[in-house]
C-alpha positions in Angstrom: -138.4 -12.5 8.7 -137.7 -9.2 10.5 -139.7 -10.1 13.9 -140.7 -13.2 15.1 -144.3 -14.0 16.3 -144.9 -15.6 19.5 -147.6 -17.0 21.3 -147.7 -17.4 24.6 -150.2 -19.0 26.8 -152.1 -17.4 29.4 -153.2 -19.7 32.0 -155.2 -17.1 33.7 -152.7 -18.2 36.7 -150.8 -15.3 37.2 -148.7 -12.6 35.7 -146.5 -13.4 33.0 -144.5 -10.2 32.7 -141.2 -10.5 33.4 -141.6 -13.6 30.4 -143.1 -11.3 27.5 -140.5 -8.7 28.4 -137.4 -11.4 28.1 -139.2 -12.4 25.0 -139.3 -9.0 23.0 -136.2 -7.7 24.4 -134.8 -11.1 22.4 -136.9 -9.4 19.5 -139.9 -10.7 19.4 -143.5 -9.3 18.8 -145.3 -11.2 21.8 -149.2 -12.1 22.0 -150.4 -13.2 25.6 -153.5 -15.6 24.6 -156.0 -17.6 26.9 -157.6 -19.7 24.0 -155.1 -22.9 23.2 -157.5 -23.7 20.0 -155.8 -20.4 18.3 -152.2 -20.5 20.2 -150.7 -21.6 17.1 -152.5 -19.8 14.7 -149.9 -16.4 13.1 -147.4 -17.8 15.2 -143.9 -18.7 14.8 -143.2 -19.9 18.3 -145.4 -20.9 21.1 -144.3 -20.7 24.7 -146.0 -22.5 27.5 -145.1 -20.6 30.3 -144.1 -21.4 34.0 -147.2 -20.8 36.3 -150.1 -22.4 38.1 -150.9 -25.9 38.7 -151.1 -28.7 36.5 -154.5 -29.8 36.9 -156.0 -26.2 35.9 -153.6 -25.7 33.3 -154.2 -28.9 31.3 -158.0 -28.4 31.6 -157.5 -25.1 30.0 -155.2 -26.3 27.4 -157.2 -29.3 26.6 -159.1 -27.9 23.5 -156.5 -27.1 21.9 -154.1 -30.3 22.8 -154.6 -31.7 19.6 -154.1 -28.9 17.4 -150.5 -28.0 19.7 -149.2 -32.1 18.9 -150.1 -31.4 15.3 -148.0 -28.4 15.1 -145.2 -29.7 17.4 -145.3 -32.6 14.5 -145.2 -30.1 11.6 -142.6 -28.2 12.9 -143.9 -25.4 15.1 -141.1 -24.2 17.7 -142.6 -24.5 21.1 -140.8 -23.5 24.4 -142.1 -25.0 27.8 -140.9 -23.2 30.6 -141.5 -25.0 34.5 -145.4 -25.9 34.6 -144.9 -25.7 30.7 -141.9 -28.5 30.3 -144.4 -30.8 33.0 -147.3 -30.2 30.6 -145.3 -32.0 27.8 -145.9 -35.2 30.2 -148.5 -37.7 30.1 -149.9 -37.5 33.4 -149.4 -35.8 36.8 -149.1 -37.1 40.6 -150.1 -33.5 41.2 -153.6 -33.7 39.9 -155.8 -35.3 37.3 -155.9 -34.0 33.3 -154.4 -35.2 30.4 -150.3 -33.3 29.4 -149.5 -33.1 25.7 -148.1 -36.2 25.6 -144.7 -34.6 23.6 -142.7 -36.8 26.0 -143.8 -40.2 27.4 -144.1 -39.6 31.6 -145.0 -38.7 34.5 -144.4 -35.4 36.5 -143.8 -36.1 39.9 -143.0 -34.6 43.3 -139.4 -33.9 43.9 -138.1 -36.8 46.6 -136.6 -34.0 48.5 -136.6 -32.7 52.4 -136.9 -29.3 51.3 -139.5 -28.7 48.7 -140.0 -26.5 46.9 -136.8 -25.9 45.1 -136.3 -22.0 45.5 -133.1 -20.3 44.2 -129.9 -21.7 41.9 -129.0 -24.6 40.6 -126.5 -26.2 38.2 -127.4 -27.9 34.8 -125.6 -30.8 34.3 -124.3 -33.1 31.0 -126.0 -30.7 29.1 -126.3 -31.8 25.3 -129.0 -29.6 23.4 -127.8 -26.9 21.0 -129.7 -23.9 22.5 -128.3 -24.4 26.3 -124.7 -24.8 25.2 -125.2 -21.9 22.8 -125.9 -20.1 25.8 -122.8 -21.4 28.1 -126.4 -21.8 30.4 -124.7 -23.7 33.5 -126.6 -22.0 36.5 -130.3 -21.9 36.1 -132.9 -20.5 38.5 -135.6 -22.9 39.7 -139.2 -22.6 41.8 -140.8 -25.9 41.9 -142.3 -28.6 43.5 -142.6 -31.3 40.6 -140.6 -32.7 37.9 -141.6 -34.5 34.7 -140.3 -38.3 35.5 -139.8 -39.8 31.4 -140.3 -43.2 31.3 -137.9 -46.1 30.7 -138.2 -45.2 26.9 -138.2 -41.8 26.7 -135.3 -41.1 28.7 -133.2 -39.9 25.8 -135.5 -37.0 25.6 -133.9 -35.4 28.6 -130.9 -33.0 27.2 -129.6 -31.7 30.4 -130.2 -32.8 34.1 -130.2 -30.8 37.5 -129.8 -32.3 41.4 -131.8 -31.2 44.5 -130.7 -32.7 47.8 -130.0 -36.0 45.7 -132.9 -36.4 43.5 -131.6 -36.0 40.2 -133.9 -34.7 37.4 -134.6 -33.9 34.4 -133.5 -29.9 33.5 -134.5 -29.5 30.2 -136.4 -32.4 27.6 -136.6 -32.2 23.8 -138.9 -33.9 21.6 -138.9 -32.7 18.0 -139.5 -28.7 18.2 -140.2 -28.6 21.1 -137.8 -27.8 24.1 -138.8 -28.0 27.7 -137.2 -26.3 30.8 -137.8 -26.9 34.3 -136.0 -23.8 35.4 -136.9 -19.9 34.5 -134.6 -18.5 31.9 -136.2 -14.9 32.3 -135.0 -15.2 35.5 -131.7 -16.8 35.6 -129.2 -13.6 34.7 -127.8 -13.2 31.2 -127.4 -16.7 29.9 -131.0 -17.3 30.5 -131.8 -14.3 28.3 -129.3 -15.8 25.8 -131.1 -19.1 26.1 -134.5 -17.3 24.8 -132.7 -15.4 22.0 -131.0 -18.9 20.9 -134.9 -20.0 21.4 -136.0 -17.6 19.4 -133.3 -17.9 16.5 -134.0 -21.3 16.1 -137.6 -20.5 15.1 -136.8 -17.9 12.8 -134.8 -20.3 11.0 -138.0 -22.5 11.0 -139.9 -19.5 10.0 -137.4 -18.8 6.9 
């Protein structure tokens, strides 16, 4: 497949950019839609992008949480970026609404002094294939919260990140889908090379 299809959800939060332009510089032909029952309709990748709040953003992905499991089970590549990774939680400490449920958690405030988290940060015993393809070892983080897995789903986290000694999770993968708490279109050129691994990845699903 010459050009990879991605959707990418629009939140109606805020503007999403400087994501769609990381995404087709990586190749990709990038549709920006605000209706989650046809996100994964034509597409070979879905990204859940990194802005807003969790409450509004899970009541505007709710129609269409069932049909985003059911593709995450059949195979569909999907990319959670900040907001994004926390919406693959349960539940949220930062307001009510139901997450996709992708990994079994919570997403919880940061146990920091300094909150948010603005600025660079290292990833740490990193283990998924697409960060180390990468060499991703500085990441670029704005956030208050973090998804918390629970006792069982801890092996779901694939690379870890510290803020004042609250360690967390960086970046959580369950099936096809691949979480990040950080920004890759803003964290230099391995960030970039993290979206085009991303987006390789799905074209191999797509083949």
């Amino acid at each position: 497949m010459s050009t990879m299809r991605v959707a990418c959800f629009d939140y109606g939060a805020g503007n999403l950019h400087s994501l769609v332009k990381a995404l087709e510089a990586g190749g990709a032909t990038v549709r920006v839609d605000p209706d989650p029952q046809t996100l994964c309709r034509d597409a070979d990748a879905v990204v859940l992008p990194g802005v807003g709040a969790f409450a509004p953003a899970a009541a505007r992905l709710a129609p269409g949480r069932d049909a985003i499991r059911d593709a995450v089970a059949a195979g569909l590549p999907v990319l959670g970026i900040c907001l994004g990774m926390q919406l693959f939680a349960d539940t949220s400490d930062e307001g009510p609404g139901e997450g996709l449920g992708l990994v079994a958690g919570r997403v919880q405030r940061l146990r920091s002094v300094r909150v948010p988290q603005i600025g660079w940060n290292r990833l740490e015993a990193v283990r998924d294939p697409l960060l180390q393809a990468a060499d991703l070892r500085l990441a670029y983080y704005a956030n208050s919260y973090v998804l918390r897995p629970a006792a069982g789903a801890q092996e779901a986290v694939v690379a870890w990140s510290e803020h004042e000694g609250d360690r967390f999770p960086a970046a959580v993968r369950a099936g096809s889908a691949v979480g990040v708490q950080f920004h890759p279109e803003k964290s230099s050129a391995p960030g970039l090379a993290f979206l085009r691994a991303f987006l390789a990845m799905a074209a191999g699903v797509a083949a």
